[in-house]
N, C-alpha and C positions, 0 to 999 in steps of 0.2 A: 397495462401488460397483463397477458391472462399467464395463470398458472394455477398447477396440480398440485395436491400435496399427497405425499406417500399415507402409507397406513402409519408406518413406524413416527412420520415428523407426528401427524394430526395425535395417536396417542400421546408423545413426547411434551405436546407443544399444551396439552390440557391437562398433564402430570404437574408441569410444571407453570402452568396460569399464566401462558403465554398468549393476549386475545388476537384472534386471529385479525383484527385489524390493523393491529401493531404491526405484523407481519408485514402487512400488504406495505403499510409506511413506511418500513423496512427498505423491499424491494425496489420500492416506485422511488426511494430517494434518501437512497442511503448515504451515509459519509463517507466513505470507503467502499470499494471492492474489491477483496482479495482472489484473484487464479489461482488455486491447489494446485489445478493440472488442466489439461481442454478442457474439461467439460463441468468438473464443480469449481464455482465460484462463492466465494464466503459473503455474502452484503453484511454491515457493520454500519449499527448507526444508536450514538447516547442520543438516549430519551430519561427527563426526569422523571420519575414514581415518587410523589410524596417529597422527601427531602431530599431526596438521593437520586446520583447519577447511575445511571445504568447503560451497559452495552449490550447491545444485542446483534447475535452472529444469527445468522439466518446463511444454510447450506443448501445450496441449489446446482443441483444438474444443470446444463444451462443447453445439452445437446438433445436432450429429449424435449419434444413438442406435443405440447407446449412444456417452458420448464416445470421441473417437476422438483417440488421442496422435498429433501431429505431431512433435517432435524434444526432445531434449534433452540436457543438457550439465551438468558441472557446474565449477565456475571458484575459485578459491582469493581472489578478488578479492572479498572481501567488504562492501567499503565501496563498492564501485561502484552495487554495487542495493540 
């Protein structure tokens, strides 16, 4: 799957040492996908770091072509979403 990423994610995503490979691994096969609305979709997928579970939300337009990544993050808070 090809995709874009915004200025705002690409800043976001090397603020917070998010490697953009992760990302892709994200996308291409994620655990979940959540619909906001038509057109952003949240990908969500635990990957361990070291000792620790981690989630990672990956925000994506999904109407623009190719999709195009808005932000994302990833939070130790696993029972929240």
């Amino acid at each position: 799957m090809e995709f874009d990423y915004s200025k705002h994610a690409t800043e976001q995503l090397k603020l917070r040492g998010i490697d953009f490979n992760i990302v892709k691994s994200v996308i291409t096969k994620p655990d979940k996908i959540i619909t906001d609305n038509q057109c952003k979709h949240i990908y969500q997928k635990v990957l361990k770091t070291g000792n620790k579970n981690y989630l990672y939300r990956i925000f994506v337009n999904v109407c623009d072509k190719p999709p195009l990544i808005i932000t994302g993050y990833r939070t130790s808070k696993l029972k929240k979403y």
